[in-house]
C-alpha positions as CSV (number, residue, x, y, z in Angstrom):
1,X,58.3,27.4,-43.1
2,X,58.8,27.8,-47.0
3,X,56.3,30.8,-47.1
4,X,58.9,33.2,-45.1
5,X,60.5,32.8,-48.7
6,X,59.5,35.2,-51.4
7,X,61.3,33.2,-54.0
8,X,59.4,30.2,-52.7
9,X,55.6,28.8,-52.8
10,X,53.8,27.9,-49.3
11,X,53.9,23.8,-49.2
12,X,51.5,22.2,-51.2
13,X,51.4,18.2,-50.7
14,X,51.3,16.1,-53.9
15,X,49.4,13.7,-54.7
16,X,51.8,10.6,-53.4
17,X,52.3,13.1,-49.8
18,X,48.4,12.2,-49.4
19,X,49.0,8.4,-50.4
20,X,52.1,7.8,-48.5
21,X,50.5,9.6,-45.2
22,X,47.3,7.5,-46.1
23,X,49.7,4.5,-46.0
24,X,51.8,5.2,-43.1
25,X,48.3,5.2,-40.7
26,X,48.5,0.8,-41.6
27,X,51.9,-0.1,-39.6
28,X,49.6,-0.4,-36.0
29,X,48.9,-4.3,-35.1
30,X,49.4,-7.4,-36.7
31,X,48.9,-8.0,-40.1
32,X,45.4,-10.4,-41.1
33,X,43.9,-12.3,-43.9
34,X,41.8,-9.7,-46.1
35,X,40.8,-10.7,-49.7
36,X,38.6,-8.5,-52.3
37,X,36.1,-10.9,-54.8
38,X,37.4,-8.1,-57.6
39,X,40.2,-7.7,-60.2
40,X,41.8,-4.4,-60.0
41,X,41.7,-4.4,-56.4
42,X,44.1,-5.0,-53.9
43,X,43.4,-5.2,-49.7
44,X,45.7,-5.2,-46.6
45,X,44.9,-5.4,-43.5
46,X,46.0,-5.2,-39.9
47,X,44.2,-5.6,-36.2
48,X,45.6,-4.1,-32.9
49,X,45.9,-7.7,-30.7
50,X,44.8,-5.5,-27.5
51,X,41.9,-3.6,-28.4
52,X,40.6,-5.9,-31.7
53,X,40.4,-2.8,-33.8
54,X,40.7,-3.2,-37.4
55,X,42.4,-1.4,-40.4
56,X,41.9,-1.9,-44.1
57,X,43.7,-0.9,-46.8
58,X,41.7,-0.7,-50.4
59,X,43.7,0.3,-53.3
60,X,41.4,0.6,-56.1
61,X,43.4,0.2,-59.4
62,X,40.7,-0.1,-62.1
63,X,38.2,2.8,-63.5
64,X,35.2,1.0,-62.0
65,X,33.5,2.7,-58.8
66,X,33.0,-0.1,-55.7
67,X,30.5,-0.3,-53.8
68,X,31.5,-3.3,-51.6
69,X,30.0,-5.7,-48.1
70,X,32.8,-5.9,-46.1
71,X,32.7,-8.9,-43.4
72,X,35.5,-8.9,-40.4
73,X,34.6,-12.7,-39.5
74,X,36.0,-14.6,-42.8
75,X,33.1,-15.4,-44.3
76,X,32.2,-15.5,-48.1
77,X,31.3,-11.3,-48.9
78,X,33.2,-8.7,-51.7
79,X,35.7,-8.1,-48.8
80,X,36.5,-11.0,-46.2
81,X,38.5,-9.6,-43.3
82,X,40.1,-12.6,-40.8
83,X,39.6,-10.8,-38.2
84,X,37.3,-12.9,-35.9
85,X,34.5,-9.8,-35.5
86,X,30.9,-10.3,-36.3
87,X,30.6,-7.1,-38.0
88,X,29.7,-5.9,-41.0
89,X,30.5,-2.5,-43.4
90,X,29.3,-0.7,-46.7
91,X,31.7,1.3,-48.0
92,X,31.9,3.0,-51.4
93,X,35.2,2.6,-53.4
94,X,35.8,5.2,-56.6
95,X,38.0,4.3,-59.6
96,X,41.7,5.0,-59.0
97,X,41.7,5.2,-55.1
98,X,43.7,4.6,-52.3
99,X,41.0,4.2,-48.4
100,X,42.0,3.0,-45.4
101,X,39.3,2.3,-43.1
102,X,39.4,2.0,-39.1
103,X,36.9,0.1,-38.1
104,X,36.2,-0.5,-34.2
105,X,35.8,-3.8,-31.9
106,X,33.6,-2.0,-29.7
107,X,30.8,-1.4,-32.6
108,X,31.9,3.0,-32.0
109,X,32.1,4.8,-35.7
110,X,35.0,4.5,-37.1
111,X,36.6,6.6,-39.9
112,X,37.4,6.0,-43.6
113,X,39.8,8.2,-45.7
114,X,39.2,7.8,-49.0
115,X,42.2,9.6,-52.1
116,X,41.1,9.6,-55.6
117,X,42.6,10.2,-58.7
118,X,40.1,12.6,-59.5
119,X,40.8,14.8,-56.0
120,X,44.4,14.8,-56.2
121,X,44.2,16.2,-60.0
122,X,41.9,18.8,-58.3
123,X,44.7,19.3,-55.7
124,X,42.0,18.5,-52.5
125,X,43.1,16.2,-49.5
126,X,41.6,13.4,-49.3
127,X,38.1,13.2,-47.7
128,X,37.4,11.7,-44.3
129,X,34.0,10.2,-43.1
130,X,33.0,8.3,-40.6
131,X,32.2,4.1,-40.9
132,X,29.6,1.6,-38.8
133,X,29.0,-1.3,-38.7
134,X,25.1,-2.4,-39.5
């Protein structure tokens, strides 16, 4: 514990801590088909083969705020997810963000985490809420 130190400040994570941890949640399951109808944008995803679940990576890259439909059964939307659900999500995207979204098989609220630009230059975490489907 760095704060036992005088000579030393308690931890404070930086900004590529929150986006690295953000990252590390998407290693679970095997990777799918995802694809964003927007430049700037890039999307990952993965699905746990036992339980369907679904996790999506957004890195927004542009200064444009998102606010996208996101389909997990292929079909034409902002963000197409191959991930054979009939389910679908709105989800809000600000400029210069990393989210990664768990969304459930079984229809239960899920949970977005959603990093910004803007919160890490105001040193916060990043901000966790919870997803459905409609």
């Amino acid at each position: 514990d760095l704060s036992s130190y005088p000579w030393e400040a308690p931890f404070q994570p930086q900004p590529s801590y929150w986006a690295l941890k953000i990252w590390g949640g998407m290693n679970r399951g095997k990777v799918i088909s995802a694809m964003a109808q927007r430049p700037g944008l890039s999307v990952y995803a993965t699905q746990d083969m036992k339980t369907k679940d679904v996790t999506v990576m957004v890195v927004n890259k542009s200064d444009d705020y998102w606010h996208p439909k996101i389909l997990l059964n292929n079909k034409q939307s902002d963000l197409v997810v191959d991930a054979g659900l009939d389910q679908k999500y709105d989800f809000e995207s600000p400029s210069y963000s990393i989210s990664r979204l768990r969304m459930k098989a079984d229809r239960s609220p899920g949970e977005a985490l959603v990093y910004s630009l803007k919160m890490a230059r105001a040193g916060k975490e990043p901000q966790a809420s919870v997803i459905k489907p409609w």
